[in-house]
C-alpha positions as CSV (number, residue, x, y, z in Angstrom):
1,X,-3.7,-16.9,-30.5
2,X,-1.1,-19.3,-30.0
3,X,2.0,-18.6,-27.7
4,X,5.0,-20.7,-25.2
5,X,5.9,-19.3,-22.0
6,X,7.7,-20.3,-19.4
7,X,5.5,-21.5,-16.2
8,X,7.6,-19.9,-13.3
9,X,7.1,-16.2,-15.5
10,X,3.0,-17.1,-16.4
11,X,2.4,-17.9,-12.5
12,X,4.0,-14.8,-11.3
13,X,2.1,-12.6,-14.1
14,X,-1.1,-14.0,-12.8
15,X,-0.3,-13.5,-9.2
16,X,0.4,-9.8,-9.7
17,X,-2.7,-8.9,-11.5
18,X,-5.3,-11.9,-9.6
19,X,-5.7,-9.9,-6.5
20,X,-7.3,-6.7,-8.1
21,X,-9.8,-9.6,-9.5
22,X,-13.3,-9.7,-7.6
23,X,-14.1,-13.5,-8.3
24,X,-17.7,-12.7,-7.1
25,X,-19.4,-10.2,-9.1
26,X,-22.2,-9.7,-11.2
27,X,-20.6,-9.1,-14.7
28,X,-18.9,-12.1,-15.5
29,X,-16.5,-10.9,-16.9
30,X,-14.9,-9.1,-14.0
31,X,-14.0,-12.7,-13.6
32,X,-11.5,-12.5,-15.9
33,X,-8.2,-12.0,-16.8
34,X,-7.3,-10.8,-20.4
35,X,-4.5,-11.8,-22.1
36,X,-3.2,-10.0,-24.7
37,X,-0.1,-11.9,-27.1
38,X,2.1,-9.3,-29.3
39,X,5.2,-10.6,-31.5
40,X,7.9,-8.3,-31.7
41,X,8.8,-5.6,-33.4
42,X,11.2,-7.9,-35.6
43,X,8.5,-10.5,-36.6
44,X,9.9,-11.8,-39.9
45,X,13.5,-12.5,-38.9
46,X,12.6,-14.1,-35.4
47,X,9.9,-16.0,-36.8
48,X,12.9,-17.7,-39.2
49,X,15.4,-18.1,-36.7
50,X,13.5,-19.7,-34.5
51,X,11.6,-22.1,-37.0
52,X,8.3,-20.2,-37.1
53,X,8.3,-18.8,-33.8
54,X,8.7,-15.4,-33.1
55,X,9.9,-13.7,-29.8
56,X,7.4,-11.5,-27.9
57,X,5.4,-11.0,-24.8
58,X,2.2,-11.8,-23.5
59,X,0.4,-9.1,-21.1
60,X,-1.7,-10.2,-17.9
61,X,-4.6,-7.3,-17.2
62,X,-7.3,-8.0,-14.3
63,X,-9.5,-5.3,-13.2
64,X,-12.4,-4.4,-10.7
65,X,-13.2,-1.3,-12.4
66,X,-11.7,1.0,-9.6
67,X,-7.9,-0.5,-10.4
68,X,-6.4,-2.4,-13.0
69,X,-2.8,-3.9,-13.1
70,X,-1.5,-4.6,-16.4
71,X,1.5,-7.2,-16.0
72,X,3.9,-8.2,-19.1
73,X,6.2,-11.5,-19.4
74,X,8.6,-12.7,-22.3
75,X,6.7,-15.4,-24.4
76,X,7.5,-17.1,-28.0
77,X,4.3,-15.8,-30.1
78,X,3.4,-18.1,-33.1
79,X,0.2,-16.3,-33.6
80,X,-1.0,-12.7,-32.3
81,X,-4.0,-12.2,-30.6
82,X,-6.3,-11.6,-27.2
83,X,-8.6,-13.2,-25.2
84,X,-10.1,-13.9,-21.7
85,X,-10.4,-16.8,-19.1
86,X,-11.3,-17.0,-15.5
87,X,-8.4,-15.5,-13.5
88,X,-8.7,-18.2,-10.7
89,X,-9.1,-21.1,-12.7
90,X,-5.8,-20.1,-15.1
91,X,-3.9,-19.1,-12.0
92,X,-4.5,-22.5,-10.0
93,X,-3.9,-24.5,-13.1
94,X,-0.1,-22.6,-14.0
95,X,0.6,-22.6,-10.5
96,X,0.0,-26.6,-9.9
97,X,2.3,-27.3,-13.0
98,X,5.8,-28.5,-12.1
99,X,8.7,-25.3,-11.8
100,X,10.7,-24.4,-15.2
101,X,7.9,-26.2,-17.2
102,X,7.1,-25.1,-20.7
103,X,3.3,-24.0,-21.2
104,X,1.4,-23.3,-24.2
105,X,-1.9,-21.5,-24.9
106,X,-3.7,-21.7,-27.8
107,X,-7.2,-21.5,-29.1
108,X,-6.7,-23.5,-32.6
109,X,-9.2,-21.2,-34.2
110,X,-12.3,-22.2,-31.7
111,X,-13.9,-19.3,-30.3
112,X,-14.4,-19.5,-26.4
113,X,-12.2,-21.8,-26.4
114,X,-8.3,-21.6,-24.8
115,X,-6.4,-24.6,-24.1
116,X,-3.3,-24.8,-21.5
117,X,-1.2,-27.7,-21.5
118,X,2.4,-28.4,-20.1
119,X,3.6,-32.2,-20.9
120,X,0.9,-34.1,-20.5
121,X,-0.9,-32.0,-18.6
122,X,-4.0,-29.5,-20.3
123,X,-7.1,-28.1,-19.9
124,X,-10.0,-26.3,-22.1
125,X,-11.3,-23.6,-20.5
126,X,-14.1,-21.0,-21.7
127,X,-13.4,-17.7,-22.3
128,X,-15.3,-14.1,-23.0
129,X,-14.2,-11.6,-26.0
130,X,-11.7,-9.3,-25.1
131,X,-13.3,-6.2,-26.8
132,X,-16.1,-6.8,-23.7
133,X,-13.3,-6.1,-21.3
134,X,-13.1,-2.7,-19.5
135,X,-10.2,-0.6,-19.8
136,X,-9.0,1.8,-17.4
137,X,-5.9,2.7,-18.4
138,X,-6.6,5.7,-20.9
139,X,-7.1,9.2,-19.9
140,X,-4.2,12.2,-19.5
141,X,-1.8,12.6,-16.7
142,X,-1.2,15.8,-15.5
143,X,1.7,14.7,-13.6
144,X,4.6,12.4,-13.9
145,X,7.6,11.7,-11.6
146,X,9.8,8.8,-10.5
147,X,10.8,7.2,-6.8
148,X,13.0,4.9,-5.7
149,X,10.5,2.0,-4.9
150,X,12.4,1.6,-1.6
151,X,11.1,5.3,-0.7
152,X,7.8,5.4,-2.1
153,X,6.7,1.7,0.4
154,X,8.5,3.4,3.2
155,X,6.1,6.2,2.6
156,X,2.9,4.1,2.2
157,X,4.4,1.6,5.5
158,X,4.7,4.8,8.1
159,X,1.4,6.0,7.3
160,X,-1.2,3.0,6.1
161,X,-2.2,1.6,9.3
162,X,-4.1,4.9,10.4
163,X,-6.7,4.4,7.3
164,X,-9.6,4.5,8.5
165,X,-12.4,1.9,7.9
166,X,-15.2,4.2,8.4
167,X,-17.5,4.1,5.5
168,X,-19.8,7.1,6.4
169,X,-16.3,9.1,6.1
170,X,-14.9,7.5,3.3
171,X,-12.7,10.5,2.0
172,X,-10.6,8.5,5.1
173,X,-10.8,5.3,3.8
174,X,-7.5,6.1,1.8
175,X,-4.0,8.1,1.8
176,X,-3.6,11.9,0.7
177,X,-1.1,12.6,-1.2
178,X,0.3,15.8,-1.9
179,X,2.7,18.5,-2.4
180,X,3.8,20.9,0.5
181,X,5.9,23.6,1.0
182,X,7.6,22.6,4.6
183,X,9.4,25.8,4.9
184,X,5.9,27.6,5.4
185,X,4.7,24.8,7.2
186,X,2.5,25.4,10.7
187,X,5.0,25.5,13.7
188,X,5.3,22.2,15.3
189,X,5.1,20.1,12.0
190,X,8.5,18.7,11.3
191,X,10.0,19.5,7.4
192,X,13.1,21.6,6.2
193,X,12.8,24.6,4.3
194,X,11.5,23.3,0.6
195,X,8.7,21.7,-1.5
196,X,8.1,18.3,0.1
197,X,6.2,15.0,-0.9
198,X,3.3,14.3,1.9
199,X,2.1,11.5,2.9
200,X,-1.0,11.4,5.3
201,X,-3.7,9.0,6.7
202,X,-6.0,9.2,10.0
203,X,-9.1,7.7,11.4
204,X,-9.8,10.8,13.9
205,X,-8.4,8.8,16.4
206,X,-4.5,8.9,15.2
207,X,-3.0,10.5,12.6
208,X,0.3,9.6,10.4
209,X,2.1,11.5,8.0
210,X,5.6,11.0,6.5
211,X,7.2,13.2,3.6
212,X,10.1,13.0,1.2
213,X,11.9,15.8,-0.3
214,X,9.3,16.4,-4.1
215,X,10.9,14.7,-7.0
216,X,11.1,16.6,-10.3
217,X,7.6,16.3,-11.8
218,X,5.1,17.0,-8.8
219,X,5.3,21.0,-9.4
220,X,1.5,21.9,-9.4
221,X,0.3,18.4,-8.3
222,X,-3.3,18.4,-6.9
223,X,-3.7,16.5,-3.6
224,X,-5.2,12.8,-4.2
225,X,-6.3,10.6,-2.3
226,X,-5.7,7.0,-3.0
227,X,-8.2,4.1,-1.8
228,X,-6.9,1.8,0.9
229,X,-7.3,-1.1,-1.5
230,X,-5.0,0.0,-4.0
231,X,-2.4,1.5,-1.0
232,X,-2.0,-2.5,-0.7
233,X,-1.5,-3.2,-4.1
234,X,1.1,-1.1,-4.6
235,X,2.7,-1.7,-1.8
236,X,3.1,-5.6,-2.5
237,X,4.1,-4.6,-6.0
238,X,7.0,-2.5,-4.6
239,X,8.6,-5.0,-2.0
240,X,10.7,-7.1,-4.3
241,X,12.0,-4.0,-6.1
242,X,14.6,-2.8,-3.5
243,X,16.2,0.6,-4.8
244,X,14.8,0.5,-8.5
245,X,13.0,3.3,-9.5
246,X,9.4,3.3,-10.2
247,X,7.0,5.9,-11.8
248,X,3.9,7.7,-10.6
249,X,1.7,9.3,-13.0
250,X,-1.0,11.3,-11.4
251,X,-4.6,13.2,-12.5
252,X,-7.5,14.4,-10.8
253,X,-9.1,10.8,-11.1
254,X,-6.3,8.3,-11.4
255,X,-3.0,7.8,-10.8
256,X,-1.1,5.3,-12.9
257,X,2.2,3.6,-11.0
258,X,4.7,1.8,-13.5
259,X,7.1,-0.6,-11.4
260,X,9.1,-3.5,-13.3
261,X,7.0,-5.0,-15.4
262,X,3.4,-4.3,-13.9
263,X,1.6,-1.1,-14.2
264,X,-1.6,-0.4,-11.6
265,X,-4.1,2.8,-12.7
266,X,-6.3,3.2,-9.7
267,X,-9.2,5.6,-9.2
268,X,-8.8,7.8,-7.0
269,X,-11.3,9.2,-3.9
270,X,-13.1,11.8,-5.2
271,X,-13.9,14.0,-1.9
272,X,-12.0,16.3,0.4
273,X,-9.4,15.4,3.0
274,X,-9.8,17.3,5.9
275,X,-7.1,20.2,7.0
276,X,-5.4,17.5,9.3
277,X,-2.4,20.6,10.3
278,X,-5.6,21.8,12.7
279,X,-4.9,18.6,14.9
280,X,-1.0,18.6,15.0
281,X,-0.3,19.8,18.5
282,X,2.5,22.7,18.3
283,X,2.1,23.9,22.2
284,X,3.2,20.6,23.9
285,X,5.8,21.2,26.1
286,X,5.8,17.9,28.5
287,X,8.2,15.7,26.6
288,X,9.1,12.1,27.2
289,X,11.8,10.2,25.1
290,X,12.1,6.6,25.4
291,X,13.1,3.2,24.3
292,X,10.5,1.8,21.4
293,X,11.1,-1.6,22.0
294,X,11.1,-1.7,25.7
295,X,7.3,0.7,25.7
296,X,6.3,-1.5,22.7
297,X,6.6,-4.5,25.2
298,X,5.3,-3.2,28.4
299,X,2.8,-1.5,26.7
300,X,1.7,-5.3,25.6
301,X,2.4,-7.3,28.9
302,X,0.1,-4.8,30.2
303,X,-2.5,-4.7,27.7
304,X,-2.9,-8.2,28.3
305,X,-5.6,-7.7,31.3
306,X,-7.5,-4.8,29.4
307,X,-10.9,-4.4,28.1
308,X,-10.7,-5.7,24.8
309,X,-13.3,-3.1,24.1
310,X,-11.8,-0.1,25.0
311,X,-7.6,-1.3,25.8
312,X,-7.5,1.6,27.8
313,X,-3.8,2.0,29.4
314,X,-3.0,4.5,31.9
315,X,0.3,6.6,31.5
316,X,2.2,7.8,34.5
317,X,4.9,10.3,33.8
318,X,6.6,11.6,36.4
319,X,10.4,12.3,37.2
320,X,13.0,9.5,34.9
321,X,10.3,6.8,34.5
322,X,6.7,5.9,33.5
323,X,4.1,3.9,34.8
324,X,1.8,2.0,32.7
325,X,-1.6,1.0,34.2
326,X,-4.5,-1.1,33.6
327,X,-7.4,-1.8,35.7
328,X,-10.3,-4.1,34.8
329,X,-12.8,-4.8,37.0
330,X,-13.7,-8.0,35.1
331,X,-10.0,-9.4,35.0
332,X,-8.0,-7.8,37.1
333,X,-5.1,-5.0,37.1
334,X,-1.7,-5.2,35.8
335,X,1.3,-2.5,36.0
336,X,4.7,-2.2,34.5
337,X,7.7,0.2,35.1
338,X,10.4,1.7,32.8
339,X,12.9,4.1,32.3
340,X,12.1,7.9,30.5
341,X,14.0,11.0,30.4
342,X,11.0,13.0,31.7
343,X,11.6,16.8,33.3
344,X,8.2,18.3,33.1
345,X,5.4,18.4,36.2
346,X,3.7,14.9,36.6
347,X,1.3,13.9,34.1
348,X,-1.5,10.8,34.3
349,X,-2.8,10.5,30.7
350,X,-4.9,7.1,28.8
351,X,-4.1,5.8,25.2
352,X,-5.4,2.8,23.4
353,X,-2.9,0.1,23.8
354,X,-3.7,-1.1,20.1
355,X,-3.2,2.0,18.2
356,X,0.1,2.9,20.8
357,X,1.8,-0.9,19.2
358,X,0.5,0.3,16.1
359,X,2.6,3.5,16.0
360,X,5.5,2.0,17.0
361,X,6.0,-0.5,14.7
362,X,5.7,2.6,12.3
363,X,8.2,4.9,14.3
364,X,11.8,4.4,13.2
365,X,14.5,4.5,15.2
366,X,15.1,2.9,18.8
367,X,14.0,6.1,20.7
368,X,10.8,7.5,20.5
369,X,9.5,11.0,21.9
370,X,5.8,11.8,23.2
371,X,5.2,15.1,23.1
372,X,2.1,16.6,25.8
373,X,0.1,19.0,26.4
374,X,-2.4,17.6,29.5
375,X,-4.6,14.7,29.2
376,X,-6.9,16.0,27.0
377,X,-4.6,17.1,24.8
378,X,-3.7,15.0,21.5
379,X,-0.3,13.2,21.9
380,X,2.8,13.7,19.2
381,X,5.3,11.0,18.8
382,X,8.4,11.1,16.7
383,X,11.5,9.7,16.4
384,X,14.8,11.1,17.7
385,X,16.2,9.1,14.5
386,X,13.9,9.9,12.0
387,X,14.8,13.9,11.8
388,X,11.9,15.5,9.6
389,X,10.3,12.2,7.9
390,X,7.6,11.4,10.2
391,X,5.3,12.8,13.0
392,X,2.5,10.3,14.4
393,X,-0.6,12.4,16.4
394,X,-2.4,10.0,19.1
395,X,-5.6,11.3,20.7
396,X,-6.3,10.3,24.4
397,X,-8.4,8.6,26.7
398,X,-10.2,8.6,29.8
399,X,-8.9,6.0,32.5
């Protein structure tokens, strides 16, 4: 294998596929990155117009064995061929070398053997055979359909804080996905007449779900639920992409997400998500609307004398403004006033202070309404803004 590429495009092909790479495992080569060097399909005439050099690309793959992201770049192939090398190593290496610099790879015919070198810069490093490297990306897809990348991280942003790290439960540790038809929808759970995409997480202590109108493709999509490790992934993956469209592919057991030049397959959690509509409150009738930003922050300067344990806060409702409360015996007690359009009987009711900011930051819109029932009763906020899209559920406390 022998190939030039440009630095900036090998550094960022590394970086996309290095953080699915477990650098401490026990099969070596899990360590590892393969790289795979194709010509293109024109060999013969590019080779002669570019003096023995043929255009091509080179594809980055790292894997853990649960995901793998596959990520391709432009490179000038002089000979075909694959290999492997420490992902960390390679990355540091590219990434040290000066910006717009030149860098070959080659292994002049010496098996475990690769050398990098920019100018006067190289080094030898010791690779594994690629045939020893896993592959995860075969296997049918029962599904196909494209998103707007834009779309699909505002999805995974509303909903991916309320994963829950609970191992014992781990068909929570991730986000369901699935296909619903919001016009039979329970009463109380947002959604126009029509089949809708559905996003949902919880930890059984809040709940988030967020839904788009089901792009051509997801008729007869089974509900999957996709590990909180690769919900990362693919978020980061998305964030550069603005409004370009990007392609989910889904089975029973993976689901396959094509965006620019990097492809992810991730398994998938293989248990049942719970019926989560049980917990979605359709009764409350004591309703608060208020300004996010000004709870968000009174909410914190209150929080700020709390158990760090528990962060226990104490909401007052009653007439056109709320009370928040804390009292610690250990610290002291600390209140804060603000405006609400309230018009239901006095209510006292406890949240958690961190999963309350938590929610926010997810709820879009400057207004923000908390639907109640009593104080025993789970919590729903939504946003006056945010018509259908969203609805967050937020159990209570004692205080």
């Amino acid at each position: 294998m022998k190939l030039t590429i440009s630095r900036d495009a090998l550094a960022a092909a590394l970086d996309r596929v290095g953080r699915v790479v477990e650098t401490r495992n026990t099969i070596p080569i899990l360590a590892n990155v393969r790289l795979a060097a194709h010509p293109s399909a024109q060999v013969e005439q590019a080779s002669v117009a570019n003096g023995g050099m043929s255009t091509g690309a080179i594809a980055v793959t790292g894997t853990d064995l649960d995901m793998e992201a596959i990520s391709t770049a432009e490179a000038e192939v002089v000979a075909p061929g694959e290999t492997t090398l420490p992902a960390k190593m390679a990355s540091d290496f590219v990434r040290k070398l000066p910006a717009g610099a030149r860098v070959e790879l080659a292994d002049d015919g010496e098996r475990g053997k690769l050398t990098i070198k920019s100018g006067r810069s190289r080094i030898s490093v010791n690779t594994l055979p690629s045939g020893d490297f896993p592959d995860l990306s075969t296997g049918e897809f029962s599904n196909s359909f494209a998103l707007p990348a834009s779309a699909l991280l505002n999805m995974l942003d509303r909903v991916s804080f309320a994963i829950s790290s609970e191992e014992t439960r781990y068909y929570l540790n991730g986000i369901y996905l699935h296909v619903v038809d919001a016009g039979g929808a329970a009463a109380g759970q947002p959604g126009a007449p029509g089949m809708m995409l559905r996003a949902v997480a919880t930890d059984g202590h809040r709940l988030a779900q967020h839904q788009v109108l089901a792009p051509q493709g997801t008729d007869g999509m089974a509900g999957i639920i996709v590990p909180r490790k690769a919900v990362g992934e693919i978020a980061r993956l998305l964030k550069p992409l603005g409004e370009e469209s990007v392609r989910l592919e889904v089975s029973t057991t993976k689901l396959r997400l094509t965006a620019g030049v990097t492809t992810l397959t991730t398994k998938l959690i293989d248990g049942t998500f719970p019926d989560y509509g049980r917990v979605i409150p359709s009764g409350n009738d004591k309703v608060a609307a208020l300004d996010k930003e000004a709870l968000g922050e009174a909410v914190g300067r209150v929080s700020t004398v709390s158990n760090e344990r528990g962060r226990a806060v104490r909401f007052s409702f009653s007439g056109d403004g709320l009370t928040l409360t804390v009292q610690n015996p250990d610290m002291g007690n600390a209140t804060d006033e603000l405006e609400a359009a309230y018009d239901a009987e006095p209510l006292d009711i406890g949240f958690n202070a961190s999963y309350v900011a938590e929610i926010l930051a997810a709820v879009p819109g400057a207004r923000v309404q908390m639907a109640m029932a009593d104080a025993g009763a789970p919590c729903l906020i939504t946003s006056e803004a945010d018509g259908a899209g969203s609805l967050f559920v937020l159990m209570p406390m004692r205080v």
